[in-house]
C-alpha positions in Angstrom: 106.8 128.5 108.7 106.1 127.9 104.7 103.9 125.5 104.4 104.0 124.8 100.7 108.4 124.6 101.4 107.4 122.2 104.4 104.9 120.5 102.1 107.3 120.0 99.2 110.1 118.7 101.3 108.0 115.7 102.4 106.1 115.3 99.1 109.4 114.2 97.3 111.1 112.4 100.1 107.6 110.2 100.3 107.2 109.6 96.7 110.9 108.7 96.5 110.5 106.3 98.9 106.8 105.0 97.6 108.4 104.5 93.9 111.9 103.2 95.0 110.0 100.8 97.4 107.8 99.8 94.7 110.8 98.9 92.3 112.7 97.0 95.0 109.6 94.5 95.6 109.9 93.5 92.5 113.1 91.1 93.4 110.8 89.3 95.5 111.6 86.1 94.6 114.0 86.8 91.9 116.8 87.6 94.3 120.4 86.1 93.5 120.7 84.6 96.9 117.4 83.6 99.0 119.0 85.7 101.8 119.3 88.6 99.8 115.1 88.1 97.3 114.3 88.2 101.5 117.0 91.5 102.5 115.5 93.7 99.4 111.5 92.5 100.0 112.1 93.4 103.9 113.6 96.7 102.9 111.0 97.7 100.1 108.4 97.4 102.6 110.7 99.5 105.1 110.1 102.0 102.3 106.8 101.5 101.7 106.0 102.0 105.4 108.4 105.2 105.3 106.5 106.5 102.5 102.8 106.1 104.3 104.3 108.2 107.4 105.2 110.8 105.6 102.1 111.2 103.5 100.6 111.0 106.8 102.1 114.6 107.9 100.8 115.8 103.9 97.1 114.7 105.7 97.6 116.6 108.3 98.7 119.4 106.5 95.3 119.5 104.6 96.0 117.4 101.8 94.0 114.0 100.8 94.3 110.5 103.0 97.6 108.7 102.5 96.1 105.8 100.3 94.5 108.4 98.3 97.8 110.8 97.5 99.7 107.6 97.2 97.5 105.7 94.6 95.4 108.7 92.6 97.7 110.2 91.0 99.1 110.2 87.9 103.0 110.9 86.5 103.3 114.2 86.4 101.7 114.7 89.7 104.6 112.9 91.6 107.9 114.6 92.7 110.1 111.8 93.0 113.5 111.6 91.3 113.7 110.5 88.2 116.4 107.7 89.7 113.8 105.9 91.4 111.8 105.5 88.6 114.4 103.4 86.4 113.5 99.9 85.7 115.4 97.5 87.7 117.5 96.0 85.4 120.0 93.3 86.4 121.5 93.1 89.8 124.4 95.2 89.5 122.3 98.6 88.4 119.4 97.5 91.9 122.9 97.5 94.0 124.2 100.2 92.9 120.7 102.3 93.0 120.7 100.7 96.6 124.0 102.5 97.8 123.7 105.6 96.3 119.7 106.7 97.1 120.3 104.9 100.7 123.7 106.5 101.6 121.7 109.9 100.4 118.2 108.6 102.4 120.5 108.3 105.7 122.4 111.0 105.2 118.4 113.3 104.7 117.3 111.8 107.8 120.0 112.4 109.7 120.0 116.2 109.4 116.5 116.3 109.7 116.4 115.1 113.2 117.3 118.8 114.0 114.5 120.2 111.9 112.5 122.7 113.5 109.7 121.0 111.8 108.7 119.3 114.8 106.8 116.6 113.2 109.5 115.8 110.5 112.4 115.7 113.3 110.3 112.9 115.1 109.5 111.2 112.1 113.1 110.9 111.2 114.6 110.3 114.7 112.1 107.1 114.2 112.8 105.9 110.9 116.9 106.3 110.4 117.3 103.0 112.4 115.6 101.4 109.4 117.8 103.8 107.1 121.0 102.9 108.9 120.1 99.3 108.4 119.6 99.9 104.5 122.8 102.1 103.6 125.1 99.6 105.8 123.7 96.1 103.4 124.2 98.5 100.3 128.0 99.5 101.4 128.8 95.7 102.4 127.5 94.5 98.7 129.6 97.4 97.3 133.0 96.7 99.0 132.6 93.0 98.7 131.3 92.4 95.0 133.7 95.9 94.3 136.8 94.4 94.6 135.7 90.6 94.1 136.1 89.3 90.3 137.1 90.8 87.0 133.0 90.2 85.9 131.9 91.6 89.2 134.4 94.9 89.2 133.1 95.7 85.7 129.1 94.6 85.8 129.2 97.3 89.1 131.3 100.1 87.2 129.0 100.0 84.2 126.1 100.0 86.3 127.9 103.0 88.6 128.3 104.8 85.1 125.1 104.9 84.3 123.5 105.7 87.9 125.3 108.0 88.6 123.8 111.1 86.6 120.8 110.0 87.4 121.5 109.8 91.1 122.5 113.6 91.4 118.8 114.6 90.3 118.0 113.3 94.2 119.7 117.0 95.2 117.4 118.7 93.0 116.5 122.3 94.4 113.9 123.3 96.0 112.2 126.7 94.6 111.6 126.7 98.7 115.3 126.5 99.3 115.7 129.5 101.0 112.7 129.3 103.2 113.8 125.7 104.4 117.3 126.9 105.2 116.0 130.1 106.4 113.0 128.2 108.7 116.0 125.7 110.2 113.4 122.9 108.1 116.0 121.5 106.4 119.8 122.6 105.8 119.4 122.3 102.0 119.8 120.2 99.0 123.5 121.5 98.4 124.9 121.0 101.6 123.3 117.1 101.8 125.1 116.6 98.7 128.5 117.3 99.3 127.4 115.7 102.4 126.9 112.3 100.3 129.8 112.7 97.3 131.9 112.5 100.3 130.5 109.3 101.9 130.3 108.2 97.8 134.0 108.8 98.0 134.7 107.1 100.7 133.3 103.9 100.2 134.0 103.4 96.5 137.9 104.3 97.4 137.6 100.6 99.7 136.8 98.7 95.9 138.3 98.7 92.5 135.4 100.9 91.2 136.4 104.5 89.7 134.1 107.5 90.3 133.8 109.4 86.9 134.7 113.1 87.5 131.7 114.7 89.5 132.3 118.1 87.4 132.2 116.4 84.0 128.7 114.4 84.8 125.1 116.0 84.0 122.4 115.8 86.7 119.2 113.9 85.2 116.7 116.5 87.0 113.0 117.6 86.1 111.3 114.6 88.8 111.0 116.9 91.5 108.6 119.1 89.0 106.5 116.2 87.6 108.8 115.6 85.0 109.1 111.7 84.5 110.5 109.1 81.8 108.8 107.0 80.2 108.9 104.2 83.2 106.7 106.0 85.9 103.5 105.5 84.7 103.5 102.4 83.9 104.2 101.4 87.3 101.7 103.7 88.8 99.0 101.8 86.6 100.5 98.5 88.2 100.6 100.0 91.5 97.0 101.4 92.2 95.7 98.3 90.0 93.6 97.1 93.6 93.2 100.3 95.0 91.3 101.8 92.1 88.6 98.8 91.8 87.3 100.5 95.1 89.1 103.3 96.3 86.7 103.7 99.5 87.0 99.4 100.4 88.7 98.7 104.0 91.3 96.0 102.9 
């Protein structure tokens, strides 16, 4: 098998899950509802806990120690989508960010259970319970809130309009595409896209919401190659804050 394929595959799904875990803690105590500040905190650290797994299997593929590839870094080093990245915003856009990357994280997981990748398919037969969890709070927000008031229709519609490019750059390709397909690692970012439109499709057509035209929208890519906004690094800073005081400490 590639290595460097195999290694690319989990460096983005683990960084994805790092930054997007990262963003989501921040509603800890700033939730709308108590019930859902505690649903988003409990899922961030589901994401959080994903993320250390998975750069895990990066250690035992020869790179550095979890903590260390997780908080040493800088921006241009990390290959997560540029979607994760985005600043919360209000509620609406965090909901909406919610259903699409966790309908797509399910989805990943789900197809990896059959990797040949032996330690990837266990991971994931582990951790889609957790997955399932997340995309199934996502899609009863988005049906509920999607077809609830006039304010509620439109604050998720804007919010879907301006996710939504941004959510394609999660199918970036790999420049290990064909190894992955060719290895039986993974099936491919293509085919877990039209994978996801479809389960996109299917939800929003149980709300009031209005998917813009898939061929008319223009994929925000360039994360999966250390390309970033402005957003990322700040975080990162915030992020390894502790870590960096004394980055050989047992906390």
């Amino acid at each position: 098998m590639n290595t460097e394929a195999i290694k690319e595959l989990v460096y983005k799904m683990a960084d994805d899950l790092l930054i997007l875990g990262h963003r989501n803690s921040e509603w800890t105590g700033f939730g709308p509802l108590l019930e859902e500040d505690i649903a988003f905190s409990s899922m961030a650290q589901d994401k959080v806990g994903q993320s250390w797994q998975m750069y895990k299997i990066l250690h035992e593929l020869g790179d550095s120690e979890p903590d260390t590839v997780a908080f040493m870094r800088n921006a241009n080093q990390f290959h997560n989508a540029q979607f994760v990245e985005l600043p919360n915003g209000e509620y609406d856009f965090s909901l909406i960010r919610h259903f699409l990357f966790d309908s797509a994280a399910l989805l990943r997981y789900q197809m990896l259970t059959e990797s040949s990748y032996t330690p990837l398919a266990n991971l994931t037969k582990k951790i889609k319970g957790e997955a399932k969890y997340h995309s199934m709070h996502a899609k009863i927000w988005m049906k509920q809130l999607g077809s609830a008031t006039e304010e509620s229709i439109q604050r998720l519609q804007n919010a879907l309009d301006e996710a939504m490019p941004y959510a394609l750059g999660l199918f970036e390709p790999s420049p290990y595409e064909a190894h992955l397909i060719k290895d039986k690692i993974f099936a491919g970012e293509e085919a877990l896209q039209i994978l996801w439109q479809k389960e996109v499709e299917s939800i929003i057509e149980e709300t009031q919401l209005i998917l813009p035209d898939w061929n008319s929208l223009i994929p925000a890519l360039g994360g999966r190659n250390g390309q970033h906004t402005e957003h990322l690094q700040p975080l990162l800073d915030e992020m390894s804050e502790v870590f960096k005081v004394d980055p050989s400490a047992d906390w």
